[in-house]
Biopython code that builds the backbone (N, CA, C, O; Angstrom):
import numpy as np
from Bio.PDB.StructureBuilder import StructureBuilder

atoms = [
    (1, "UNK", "N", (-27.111, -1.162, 13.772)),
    (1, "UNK", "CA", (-27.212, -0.324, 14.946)),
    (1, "UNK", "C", (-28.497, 0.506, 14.915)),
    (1, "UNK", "O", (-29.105, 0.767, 15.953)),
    (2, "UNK", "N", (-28.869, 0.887, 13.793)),
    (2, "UNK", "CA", (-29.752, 1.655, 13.892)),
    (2, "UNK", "C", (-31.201, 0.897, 14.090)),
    (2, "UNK", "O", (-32.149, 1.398, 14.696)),
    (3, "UNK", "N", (-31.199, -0.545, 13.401)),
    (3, "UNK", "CA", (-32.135, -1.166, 14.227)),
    (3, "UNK", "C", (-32.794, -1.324, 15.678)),
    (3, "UNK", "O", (-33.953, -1.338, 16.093)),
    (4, "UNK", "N", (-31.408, -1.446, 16.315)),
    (4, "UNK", "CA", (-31.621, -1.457, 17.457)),
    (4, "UNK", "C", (-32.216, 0.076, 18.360)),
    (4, "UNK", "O", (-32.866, 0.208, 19.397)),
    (5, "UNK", "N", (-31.769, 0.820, 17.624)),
    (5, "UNK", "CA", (-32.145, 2.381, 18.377)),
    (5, "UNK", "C", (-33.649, 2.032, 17.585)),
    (5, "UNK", "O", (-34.294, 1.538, 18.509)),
    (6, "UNK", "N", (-34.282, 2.027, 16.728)),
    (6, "UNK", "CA", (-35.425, 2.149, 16.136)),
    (6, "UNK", "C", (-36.318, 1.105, 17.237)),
    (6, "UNK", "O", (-37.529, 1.196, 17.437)),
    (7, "UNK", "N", (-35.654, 0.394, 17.694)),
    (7, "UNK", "CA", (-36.710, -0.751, 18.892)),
    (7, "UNK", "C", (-36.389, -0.154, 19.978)),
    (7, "UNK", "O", (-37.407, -0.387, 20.628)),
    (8, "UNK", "N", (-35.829, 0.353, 20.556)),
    (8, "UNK", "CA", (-35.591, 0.528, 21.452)),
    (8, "UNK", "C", (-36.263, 1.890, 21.643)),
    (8, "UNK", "O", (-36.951, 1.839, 22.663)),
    (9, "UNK", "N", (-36.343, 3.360, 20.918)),
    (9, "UNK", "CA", (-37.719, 3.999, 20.863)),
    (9, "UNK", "C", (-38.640, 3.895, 20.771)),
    (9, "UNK", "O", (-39.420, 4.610, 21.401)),
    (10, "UNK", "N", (-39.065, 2.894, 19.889)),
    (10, "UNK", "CA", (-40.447, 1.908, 19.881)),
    (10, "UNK", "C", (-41.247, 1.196, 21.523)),
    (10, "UNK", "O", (-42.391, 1.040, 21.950)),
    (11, "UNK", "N", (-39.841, 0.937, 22.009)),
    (11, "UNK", "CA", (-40.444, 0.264, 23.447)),
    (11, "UNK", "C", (-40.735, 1.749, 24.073)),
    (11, "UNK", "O", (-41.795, 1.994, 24.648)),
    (12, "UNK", "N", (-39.769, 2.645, 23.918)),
    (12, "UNK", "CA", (-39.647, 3.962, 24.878)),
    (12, "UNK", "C", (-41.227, 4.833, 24.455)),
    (12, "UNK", "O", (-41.650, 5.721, 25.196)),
    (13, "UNK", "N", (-41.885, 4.464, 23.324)),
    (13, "UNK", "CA", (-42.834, 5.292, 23.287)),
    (13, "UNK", "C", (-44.102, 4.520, 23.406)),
    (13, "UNK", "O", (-45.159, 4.905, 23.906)),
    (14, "UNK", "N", (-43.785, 3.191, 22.784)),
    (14, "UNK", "CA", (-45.461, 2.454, 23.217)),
    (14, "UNK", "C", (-45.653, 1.694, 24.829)),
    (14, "UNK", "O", (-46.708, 1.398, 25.390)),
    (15, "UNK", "N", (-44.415, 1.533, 25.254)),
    (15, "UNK", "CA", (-44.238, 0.410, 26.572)),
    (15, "UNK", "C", (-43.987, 0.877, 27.208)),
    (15, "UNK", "O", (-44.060, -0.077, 27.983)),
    (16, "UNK", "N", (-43.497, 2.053, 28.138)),
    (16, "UNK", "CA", (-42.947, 2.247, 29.049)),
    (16, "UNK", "C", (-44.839, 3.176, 29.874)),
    (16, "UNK", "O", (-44.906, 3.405, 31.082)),
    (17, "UNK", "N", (-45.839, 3.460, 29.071)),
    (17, "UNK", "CA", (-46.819, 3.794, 29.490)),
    (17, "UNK", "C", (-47.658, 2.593, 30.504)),
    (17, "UNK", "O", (-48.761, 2.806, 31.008)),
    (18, "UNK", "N", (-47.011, 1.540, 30.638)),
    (18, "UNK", "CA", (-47.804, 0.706, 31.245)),
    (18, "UNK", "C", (-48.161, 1.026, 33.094)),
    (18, "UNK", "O", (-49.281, 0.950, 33.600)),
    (19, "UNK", "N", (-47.088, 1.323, 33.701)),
    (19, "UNK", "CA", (-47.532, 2.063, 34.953)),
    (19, "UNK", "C", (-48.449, 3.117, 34.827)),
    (19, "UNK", "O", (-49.466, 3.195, 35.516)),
    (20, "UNK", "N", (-48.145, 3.872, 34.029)),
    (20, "UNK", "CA", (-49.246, 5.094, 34.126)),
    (20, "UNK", "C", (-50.752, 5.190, 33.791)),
    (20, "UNK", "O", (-51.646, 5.986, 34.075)),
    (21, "UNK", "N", (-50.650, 3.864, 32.948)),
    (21, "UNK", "CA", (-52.647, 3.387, 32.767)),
    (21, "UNK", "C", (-52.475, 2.865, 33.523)),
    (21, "UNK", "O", (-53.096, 3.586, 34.304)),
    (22, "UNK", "N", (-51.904, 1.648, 34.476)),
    (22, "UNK", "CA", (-52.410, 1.210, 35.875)),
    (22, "UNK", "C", (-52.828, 2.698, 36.610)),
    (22, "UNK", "O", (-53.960, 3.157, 36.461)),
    (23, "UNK", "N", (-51.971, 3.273, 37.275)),
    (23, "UNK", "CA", (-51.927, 4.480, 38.314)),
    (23, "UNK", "C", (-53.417, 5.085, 37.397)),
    (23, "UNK", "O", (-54.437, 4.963, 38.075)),
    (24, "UNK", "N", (-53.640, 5.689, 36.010)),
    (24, "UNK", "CA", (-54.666, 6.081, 35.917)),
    (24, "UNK", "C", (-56.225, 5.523, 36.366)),
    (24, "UNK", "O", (-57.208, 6.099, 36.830)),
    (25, "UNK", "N", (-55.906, 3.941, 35.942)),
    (25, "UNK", "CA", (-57.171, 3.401, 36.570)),
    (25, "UNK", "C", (-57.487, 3.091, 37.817)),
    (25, "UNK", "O", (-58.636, 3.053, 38.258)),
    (26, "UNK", "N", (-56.129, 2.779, 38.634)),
    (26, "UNK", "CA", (-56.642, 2.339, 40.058)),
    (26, "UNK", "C", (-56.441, 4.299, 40.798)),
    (26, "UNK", "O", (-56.779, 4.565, 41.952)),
    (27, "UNK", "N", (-56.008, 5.086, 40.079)),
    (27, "UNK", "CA", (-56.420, 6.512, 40.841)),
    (27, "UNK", "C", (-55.620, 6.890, 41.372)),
    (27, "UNK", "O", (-55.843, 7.906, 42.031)),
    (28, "UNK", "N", (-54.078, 6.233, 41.397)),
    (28, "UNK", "CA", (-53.496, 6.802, 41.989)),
    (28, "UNK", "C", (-51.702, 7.198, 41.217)),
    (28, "UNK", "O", (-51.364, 6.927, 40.065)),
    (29, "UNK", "N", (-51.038, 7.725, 42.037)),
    (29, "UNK", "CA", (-49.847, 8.651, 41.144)),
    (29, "UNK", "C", (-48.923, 7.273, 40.339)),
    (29, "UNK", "O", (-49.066, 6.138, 40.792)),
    (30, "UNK", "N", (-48.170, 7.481, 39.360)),
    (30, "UNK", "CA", (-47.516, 6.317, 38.557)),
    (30, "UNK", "C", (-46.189, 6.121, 39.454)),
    (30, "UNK", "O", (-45.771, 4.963, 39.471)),
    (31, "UNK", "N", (-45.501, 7.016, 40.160)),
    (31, "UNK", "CA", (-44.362, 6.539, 40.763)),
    (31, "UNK", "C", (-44.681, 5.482, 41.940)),
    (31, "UNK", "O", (-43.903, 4.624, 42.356)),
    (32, "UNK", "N", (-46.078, 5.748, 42.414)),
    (32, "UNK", "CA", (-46.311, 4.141, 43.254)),
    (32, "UNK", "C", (-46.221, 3.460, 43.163)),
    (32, "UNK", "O", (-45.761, 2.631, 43.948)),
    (33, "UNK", "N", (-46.796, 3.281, 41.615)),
    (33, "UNK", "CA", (-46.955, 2.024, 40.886)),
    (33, "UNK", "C", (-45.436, 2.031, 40.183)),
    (33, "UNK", "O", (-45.482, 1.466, 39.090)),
    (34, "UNK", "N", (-44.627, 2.330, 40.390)),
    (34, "UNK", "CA", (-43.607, 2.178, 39.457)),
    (34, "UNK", "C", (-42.637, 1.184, 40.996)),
    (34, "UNK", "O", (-42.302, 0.014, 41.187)),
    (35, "UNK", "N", (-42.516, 2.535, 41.795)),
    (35, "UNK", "CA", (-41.489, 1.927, 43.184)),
    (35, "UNK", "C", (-42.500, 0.662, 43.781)),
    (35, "UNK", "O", (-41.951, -0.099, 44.578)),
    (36, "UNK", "N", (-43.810, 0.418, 43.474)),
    (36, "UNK", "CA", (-44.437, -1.038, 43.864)),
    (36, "UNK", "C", (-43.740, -2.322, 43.264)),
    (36, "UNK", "O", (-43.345, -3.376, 43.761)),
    (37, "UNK", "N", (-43.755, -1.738, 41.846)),
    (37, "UNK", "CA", (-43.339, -2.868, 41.032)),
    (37, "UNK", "C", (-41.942, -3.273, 41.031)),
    (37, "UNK", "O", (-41.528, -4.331, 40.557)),
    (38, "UNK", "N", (-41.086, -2.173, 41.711)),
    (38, "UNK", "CA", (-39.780, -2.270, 41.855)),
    (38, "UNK", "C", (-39.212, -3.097, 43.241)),
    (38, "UNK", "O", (-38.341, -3.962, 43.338)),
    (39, "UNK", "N", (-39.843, -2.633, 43.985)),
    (39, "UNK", "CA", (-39.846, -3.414, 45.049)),
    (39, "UNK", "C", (-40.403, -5.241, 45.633)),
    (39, "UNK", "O", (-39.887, -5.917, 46.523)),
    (40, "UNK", "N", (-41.262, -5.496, 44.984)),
    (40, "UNK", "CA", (-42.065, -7.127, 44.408)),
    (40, "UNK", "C", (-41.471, -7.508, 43.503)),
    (40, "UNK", "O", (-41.790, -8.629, 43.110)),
    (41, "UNK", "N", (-40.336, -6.773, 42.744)),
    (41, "UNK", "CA", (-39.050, -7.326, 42.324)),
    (41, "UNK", "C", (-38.084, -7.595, 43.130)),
    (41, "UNK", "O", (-37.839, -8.791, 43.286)),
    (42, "UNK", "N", (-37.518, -6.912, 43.639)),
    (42, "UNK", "CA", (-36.494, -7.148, 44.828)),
    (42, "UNK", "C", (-37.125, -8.432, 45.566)),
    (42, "UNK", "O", (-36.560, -9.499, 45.326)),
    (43, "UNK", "N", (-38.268, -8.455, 46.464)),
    (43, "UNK", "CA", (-38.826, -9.317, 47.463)),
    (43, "UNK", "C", (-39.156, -10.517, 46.709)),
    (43, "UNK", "O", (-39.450, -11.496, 47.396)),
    (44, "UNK", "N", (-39.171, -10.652, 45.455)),
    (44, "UNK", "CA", (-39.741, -12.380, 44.547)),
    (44, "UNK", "C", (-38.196, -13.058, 44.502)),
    (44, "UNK", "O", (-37.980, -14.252, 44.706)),
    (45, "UNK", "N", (-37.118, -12.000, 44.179)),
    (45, "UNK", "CA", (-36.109, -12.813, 43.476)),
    (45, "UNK", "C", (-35.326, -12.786, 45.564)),
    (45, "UNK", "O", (-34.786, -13.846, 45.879)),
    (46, "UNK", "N", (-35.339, -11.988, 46.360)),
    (46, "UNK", "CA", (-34.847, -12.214, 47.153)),
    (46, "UNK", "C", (-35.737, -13.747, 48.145)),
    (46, "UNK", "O", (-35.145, -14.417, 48.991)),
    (47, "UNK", "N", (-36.902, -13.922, 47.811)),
    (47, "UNK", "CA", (-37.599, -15.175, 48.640)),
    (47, "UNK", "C", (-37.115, -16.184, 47.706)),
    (47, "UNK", "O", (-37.079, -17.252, 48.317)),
    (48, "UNK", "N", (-36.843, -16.285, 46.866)),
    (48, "UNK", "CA", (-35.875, -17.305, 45.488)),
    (48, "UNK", "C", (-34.632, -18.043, 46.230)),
    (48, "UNK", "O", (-34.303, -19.174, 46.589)),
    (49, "UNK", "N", (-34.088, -16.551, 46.240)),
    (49, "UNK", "CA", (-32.536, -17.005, 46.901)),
    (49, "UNK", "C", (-32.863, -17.202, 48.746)),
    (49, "UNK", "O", (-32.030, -17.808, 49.421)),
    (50, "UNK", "N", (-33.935, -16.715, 49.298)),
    (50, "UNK", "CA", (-34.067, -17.323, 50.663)),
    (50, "UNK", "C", (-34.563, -18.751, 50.973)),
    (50, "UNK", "O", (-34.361, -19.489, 51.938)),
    (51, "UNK", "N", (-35.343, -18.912, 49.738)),
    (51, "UNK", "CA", (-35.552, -20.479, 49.490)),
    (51, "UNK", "C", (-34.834, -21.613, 49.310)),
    (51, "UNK", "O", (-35.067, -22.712, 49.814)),
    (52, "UNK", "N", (-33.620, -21.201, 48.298)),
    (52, "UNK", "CA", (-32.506, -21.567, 47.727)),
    (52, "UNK", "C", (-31.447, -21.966, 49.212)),
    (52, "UNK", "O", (-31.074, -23.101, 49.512)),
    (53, "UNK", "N", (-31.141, -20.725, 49.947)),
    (53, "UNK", "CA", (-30.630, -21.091, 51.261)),
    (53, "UNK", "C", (-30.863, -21.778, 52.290)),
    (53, "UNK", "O", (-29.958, -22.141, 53.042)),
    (54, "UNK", "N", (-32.407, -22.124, 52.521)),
    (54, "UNK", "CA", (-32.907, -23.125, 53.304)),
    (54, "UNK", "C", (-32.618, -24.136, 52.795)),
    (54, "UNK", "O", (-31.657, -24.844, 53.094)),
    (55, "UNK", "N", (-33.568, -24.361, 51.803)),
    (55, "UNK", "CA", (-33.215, -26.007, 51.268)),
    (55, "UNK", "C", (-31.806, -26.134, 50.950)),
    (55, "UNK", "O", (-31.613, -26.989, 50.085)),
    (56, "UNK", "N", (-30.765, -25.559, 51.369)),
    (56, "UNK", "CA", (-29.671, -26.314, 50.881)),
    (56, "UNK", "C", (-28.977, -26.157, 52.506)),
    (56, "UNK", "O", (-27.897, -26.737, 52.618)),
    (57, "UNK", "N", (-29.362, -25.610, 53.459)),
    (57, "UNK", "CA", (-29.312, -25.492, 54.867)),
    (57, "UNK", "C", (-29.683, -27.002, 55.349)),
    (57, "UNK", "O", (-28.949, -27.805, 55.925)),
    (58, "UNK", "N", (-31.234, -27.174, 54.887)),
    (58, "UNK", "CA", (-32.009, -28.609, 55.190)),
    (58, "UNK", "C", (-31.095, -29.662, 54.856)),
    (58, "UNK", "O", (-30.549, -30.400, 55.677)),
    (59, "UNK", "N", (-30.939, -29.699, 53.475)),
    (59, "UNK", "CA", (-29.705, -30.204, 53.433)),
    (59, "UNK", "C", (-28.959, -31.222, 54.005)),
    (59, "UNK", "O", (-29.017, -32.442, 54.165)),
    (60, "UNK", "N", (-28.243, -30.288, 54.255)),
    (60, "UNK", "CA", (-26.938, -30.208, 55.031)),
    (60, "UNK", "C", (-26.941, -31.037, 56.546)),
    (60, "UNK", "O", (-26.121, -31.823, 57.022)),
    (61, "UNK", "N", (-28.339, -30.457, 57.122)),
    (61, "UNK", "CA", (-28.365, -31.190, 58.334)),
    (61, "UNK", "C", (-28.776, -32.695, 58.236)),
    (61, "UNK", "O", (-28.474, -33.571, 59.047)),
    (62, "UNK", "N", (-29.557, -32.846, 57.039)),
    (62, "UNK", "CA", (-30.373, -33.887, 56.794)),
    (62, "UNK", "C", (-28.789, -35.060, 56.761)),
    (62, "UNK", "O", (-28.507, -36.145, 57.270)),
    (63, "UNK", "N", (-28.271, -34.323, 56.091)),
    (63, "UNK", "CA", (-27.284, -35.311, 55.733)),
    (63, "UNK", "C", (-25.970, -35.574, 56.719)),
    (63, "UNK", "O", (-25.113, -36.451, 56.610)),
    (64, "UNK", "N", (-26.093, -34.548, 57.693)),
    (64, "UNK", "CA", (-25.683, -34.969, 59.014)),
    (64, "UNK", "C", (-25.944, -35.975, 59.700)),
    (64, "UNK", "O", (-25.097, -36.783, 60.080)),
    (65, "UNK", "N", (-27.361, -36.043, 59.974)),
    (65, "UNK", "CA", (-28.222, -36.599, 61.047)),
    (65, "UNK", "C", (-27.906, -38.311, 60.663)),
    (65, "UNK", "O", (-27.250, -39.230, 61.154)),
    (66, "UNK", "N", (-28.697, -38.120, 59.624)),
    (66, "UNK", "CA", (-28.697, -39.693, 58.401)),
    (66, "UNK", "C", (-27.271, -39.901, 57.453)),
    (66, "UNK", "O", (-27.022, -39.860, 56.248)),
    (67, "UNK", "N", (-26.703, -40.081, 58.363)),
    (67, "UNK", "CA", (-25.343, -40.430, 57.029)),
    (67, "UNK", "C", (-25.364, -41.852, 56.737)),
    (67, "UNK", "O", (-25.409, -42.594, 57.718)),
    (68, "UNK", "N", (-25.345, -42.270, 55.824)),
    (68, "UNK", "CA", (-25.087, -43.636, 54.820)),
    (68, "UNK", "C", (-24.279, -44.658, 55.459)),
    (68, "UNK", "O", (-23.123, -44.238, 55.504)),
    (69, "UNK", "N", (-24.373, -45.795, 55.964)),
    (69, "UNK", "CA", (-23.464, -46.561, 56.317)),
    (69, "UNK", "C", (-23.230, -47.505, 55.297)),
    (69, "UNK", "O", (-24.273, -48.003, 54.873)),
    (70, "UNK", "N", (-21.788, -48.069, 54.559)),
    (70, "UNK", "CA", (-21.668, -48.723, 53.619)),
    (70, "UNK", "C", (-22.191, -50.260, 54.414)),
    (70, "UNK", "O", (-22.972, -50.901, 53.710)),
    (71, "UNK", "N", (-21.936, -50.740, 55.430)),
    (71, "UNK", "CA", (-21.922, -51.956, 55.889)),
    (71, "UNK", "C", (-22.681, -52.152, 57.144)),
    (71, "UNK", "O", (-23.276, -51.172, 57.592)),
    (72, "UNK", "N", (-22.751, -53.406, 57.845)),
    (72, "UNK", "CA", (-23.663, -53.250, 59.155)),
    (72, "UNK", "C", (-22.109, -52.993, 59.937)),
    (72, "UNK", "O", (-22.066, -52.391, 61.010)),
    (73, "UNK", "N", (-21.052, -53.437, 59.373)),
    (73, "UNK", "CA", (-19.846, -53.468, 60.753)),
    (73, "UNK", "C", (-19.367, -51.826, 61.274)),
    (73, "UNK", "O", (-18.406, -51.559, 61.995)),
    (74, "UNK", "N", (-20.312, -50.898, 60.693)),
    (74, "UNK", "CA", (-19.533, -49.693, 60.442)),
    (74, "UNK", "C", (-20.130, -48.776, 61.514)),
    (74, "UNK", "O", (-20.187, -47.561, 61.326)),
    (75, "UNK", "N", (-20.634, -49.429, 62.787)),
    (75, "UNK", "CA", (-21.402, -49.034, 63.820)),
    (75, "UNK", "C", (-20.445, -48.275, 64.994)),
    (75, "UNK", "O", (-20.961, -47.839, 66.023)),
]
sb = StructureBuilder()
sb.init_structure("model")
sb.init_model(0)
sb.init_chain("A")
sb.init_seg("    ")
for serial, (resi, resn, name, xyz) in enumerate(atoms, 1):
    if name == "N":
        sb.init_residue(resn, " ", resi, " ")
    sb.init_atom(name, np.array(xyz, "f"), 0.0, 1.0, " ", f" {name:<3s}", serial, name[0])
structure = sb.get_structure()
């Protein structure tokens, strides 16, 4: 257990500075850059699953339109 607390301060003191040298270099405050990065999270994994819903929408119709006939008598 105590491993795990020893990494897990480790991330809390060397890693969690990474917004705030962005925001320092591009000039501007770290919660921008924090709610930026939070949000281009939301919008990557939500165009994932909007992707995911089309093509399986496409699908669906595709396989409407064109359905399989086993035989020619099946007209």
């Amino acid at each position: 257990m105590q491993i795990a607390r020893n990494t897990l301060l480790f991330f809390q003191k060397h890693g969690y500075h990474v917004c705030q040298r962005i925001a320092d270099r591009l000039g501007i405050r770290a919660k921008i850059v924090r709610t930026t990065f939070m949000y281009l999270t939301f919008v990557t994994v939500g165009f994932g699953f909007a992707l995911y819903l089309f093509m399986a929408f496409w699908m669906r119709i595709k396989d409407i339109i064109y359905t399989k006939r086993s035989s020619v008598f099946d007209l």
